[in-house]
C-alpha positions in Angstrom: -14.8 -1.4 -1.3 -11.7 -3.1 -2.9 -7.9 -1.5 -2.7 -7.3 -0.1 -6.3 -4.4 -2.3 -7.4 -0.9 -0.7 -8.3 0.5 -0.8 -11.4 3.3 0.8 -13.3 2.4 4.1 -13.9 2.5 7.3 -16.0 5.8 7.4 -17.9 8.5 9.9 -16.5 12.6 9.9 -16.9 14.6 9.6 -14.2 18.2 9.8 -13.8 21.1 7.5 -12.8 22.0 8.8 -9.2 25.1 7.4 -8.9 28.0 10.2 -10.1 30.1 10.7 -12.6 33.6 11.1 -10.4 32.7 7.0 -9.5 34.9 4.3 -10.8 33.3 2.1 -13.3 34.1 -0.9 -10.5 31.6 1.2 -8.0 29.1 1.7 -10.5 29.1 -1.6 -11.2 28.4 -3.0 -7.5 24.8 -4.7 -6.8 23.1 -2.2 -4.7 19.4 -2.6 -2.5 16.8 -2.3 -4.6 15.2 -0.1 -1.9 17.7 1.9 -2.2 17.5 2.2 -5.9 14.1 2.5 -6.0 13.8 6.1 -3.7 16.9 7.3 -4.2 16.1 7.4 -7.9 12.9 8.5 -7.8 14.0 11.5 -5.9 14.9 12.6 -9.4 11.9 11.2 -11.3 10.1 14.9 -11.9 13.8 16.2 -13.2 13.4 15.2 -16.9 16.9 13.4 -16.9 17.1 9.8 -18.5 18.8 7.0 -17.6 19.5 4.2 -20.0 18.1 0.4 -20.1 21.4 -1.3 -20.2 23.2 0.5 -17.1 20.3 -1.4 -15.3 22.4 -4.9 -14.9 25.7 -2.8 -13.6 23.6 -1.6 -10.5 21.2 -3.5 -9.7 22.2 -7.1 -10.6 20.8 -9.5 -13.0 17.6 -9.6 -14.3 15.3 -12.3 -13.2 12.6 -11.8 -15.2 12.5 -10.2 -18.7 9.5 -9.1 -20.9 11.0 -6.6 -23.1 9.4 -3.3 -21.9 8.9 -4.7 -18.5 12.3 -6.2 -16.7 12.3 -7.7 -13.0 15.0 -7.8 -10.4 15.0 -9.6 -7.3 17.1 -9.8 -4.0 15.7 -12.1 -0.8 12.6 -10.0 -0.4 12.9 -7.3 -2.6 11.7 -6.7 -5.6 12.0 -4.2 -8.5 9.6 -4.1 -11.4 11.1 -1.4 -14.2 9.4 -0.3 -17.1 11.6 0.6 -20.2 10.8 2.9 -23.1 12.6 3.8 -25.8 15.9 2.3 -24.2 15.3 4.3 -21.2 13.8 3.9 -17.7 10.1 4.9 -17.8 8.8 3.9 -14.5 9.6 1.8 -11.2 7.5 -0.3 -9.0 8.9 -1.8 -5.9 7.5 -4.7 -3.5 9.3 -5.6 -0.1 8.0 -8.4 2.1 8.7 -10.0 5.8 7.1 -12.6 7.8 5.0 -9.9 9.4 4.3 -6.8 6.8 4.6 -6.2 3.1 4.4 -3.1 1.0 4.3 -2.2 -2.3 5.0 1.6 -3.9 4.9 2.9 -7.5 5.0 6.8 -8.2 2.2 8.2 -6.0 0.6 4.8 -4.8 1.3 2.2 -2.3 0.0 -0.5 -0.3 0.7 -1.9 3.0 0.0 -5.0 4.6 1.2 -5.9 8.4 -0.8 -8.1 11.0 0.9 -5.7 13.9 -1.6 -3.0 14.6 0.5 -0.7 16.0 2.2 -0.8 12.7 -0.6 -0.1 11.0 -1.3 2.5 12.9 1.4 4.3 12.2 1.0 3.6 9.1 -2.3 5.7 8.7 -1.2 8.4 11.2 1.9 9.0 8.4 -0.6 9.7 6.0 -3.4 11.7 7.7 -1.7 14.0 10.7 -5.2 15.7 11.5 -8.3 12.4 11.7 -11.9 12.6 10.9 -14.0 11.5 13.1 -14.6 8.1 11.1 -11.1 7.7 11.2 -11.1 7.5 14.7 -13.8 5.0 14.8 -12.1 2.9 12.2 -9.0 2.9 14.3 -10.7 1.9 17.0 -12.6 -0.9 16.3 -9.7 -1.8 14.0 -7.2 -1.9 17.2 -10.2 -3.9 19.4 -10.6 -6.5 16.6 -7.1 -7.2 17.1 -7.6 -8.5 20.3 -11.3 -8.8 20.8 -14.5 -9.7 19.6 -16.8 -6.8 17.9 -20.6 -6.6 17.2 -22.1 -4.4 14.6 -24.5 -3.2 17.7 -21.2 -1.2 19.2 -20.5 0.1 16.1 -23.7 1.2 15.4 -23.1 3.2 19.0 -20.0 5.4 17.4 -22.2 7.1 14.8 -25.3 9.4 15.1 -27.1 7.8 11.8 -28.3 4.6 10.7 -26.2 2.7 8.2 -27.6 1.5 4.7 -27.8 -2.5 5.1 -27.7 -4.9 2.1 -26.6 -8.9 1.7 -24.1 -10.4 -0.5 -21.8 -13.2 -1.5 -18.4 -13.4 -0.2 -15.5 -14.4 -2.4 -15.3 -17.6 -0.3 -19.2 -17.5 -1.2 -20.3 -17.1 2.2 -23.2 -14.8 3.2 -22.4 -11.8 4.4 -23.9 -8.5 5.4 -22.7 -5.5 4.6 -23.2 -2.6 7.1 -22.3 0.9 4.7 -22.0 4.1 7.2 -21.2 7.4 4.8 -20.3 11.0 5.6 -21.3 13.8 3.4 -21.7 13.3 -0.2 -19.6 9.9 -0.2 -16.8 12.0 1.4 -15.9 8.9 3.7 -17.5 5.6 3.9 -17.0 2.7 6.2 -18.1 -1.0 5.6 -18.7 -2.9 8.4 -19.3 -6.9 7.0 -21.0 -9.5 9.2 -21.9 -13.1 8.5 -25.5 -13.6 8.0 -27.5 -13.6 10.3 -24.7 -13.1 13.0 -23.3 -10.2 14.6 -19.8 -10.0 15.2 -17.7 -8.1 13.1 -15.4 -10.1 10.3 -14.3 -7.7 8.4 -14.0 -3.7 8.7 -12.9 -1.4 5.4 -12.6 2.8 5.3 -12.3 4.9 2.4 -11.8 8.4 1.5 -12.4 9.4 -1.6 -10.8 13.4 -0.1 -7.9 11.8 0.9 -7.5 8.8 -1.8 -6.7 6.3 0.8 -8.2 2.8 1.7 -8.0 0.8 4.9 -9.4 -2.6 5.5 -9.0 -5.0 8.8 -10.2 -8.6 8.5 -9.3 -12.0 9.7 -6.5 -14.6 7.5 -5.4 -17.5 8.9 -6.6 -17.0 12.6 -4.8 -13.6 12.9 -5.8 -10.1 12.1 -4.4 -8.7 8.8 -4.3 -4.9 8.1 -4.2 -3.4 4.8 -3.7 0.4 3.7 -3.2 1.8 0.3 -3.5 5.8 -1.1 -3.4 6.8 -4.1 -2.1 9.9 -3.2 1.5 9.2 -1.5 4.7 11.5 -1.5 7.5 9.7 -1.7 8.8 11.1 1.5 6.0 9.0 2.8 6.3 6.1 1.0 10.1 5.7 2.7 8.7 7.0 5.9 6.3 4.0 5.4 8.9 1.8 4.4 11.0 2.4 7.3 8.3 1.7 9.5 7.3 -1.6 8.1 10.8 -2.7 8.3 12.5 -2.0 12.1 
């Protein structure tokens, strides 16, 4: 199961937050792009506009320019802004640290951190009541973290057999891949094994009730955690966001 990659997405107005009583000298200082991104997007569903060239007063220069599409960038921020018309269509916004990274646009995001218990809150910010997979993907997720897991304990968590099938991985190792579904393809969890071996290397979840996507697996020695939805308020998103980065 693959995370569905974020893009910029349907075209809305927004407005310019900042007010009218401010002096030009205030609505000209550089602001955070986080701050741009949310607090502007708290107006994205108004039908206001805000035009392209009060862009450079606000959020400081562009770094990147494509015409319809113009970047800005600040340390580890990062603000993708689509432009139609002369006004702002849509926003996108990336933030990274040496430990997590996240990405939001509209009703999608994805976050990546190699601290469980972020992750962790991560998903529990999304879904307040778990399914029962959930559970189980939370918890072999959290042991992977610190342990070694066989598909013979996973097996143990559910009361059916999974379908089993080989395949290439994209580092064109052999790999088998363990597929345990609920309902009609309500929920399904891949559990992926090398060949012929039988500890766990690589763990995803997906909903296709709730529109989210989880996946645990191994880079560079250390666990990496990744959850995306498709389906994200933007309370959450900032909810996420402040998570990620305290």
């Amino acid at each position: 199961m693959k995370l569905k990659k974020i893009g910029i997405m349907a075209v809305v107005a927004l407005s310019l937050w900042v007010g009218g009583c401010q002096s030009p000298h205030s609505q000209e200082k550089s602001e955070s792009l986080s701050d741009y991104y949310f607090k502007t997007s708290e107006v994205l569903a108004q039908g206001e506009s805000l035009t392209v060239n009060k862009l450079p007063q606000t959020l400081g220069e562009v770094t990147e320019d494509l015409g319809t599409i113009k970047v800005f960038e600040k340390g580890d921020e990062k603000l993708t802004v689509e432009v139609s018309a002369d006004q702002v269509a849509s926003l996108m916004y990336d933030w990274h640290d040496s430990k997590s990274e996240l990405t939001v646009a509209q009703e999608n995001m994805v976050s990546k951190t190699s601290v469980v218990a972020k992750d962790e809150e991560v998903r529990n910010l999304l879904n307040e009541t778990s399914t029962k997979m959930q559970e189980n993907y939370q918890e072999v997720a959290s042991r992977m973290s610190q342990e070694g897991v066989t598909i013979d304990e996973i097996r143990s968590l559910f009361d059916s057999e999974p379908e089993v099938s080989d395949e290439v991985n994209e580092d064109q190792s052999e790999v088998t891949d363990y597929s345990f579904v609920v309902g009609d393809m309500d929920e399904v969890m891949h559990v992926y094994t090398l060949k012929g071996e039988d500890k766990v290397i690589k763990l995803t979840y997906g909903s296709n009730v709730t529109g989210d996507i989880y996946t645990t697996l191994n880079q560079d020695n250390e666990p990496l955690y990744i959850t995306s939805s498709t389906r994200v308020t933007l309370a959450e998103q900032k909810q996420i966001f402040d998570c990620l980065h305290k």
